[in-house]
N, C-alpha and C positions, 0 to 999 in steps of 0.2 A: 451919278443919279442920287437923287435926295431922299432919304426914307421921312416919308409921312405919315403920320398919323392918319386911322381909318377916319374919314371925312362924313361917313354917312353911317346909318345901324341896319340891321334888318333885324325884322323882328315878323314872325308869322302864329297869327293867333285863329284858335280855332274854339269858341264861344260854348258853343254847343256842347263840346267834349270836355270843354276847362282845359285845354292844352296849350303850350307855348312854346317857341323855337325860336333863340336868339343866336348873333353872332356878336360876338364881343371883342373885342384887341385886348390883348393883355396887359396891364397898367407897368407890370415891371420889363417885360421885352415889348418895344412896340410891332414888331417883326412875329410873333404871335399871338392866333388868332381862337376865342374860345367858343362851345358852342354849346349852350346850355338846354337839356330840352325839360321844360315842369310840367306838370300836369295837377288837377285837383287831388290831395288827396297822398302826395306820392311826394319821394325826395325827389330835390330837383339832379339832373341826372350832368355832368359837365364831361364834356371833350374838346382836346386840347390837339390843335394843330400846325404847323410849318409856317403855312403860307394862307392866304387868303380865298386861292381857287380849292384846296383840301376843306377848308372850313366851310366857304358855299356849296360844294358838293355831299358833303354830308349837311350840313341842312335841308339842300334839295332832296336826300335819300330819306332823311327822317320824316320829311314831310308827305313823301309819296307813301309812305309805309300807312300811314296815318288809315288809307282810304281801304288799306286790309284788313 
């Protein structure tokens, strides 16, 4: 099986708060995957993970946290 490159980004933005949560491939392993969350105002905060379902799943977490 062929290792690909991430073919799509996600990226969840939330206007109102100035917040941001991307997922990113890492440029030196393509096989990791990074996830940045920034906000207005604040360093932007980066997490670094295995696989690509660890990386959506904290994105997913970060974003639900957002609504607490």
């Amino acid at each position: 099986m062929a290792n690909r490159p991430l073919a799509f980004g996600v990226r969840l933005r939330d206007k109102a708060k100035g917040r941001t949560v991307r997922v990113l491939q890492d440029q030196r392993d393509p096989r990791r995957y990074r996830v940045e969350d920034s906000r207005k105002g604040r360093k932007t905060q980066q997490r670094e993970h295995g696989s690509l379902a660890g990386a959506l799943s904290d994105l997913a977490s970060s974003w639900r946290k957002r609504l607490h």
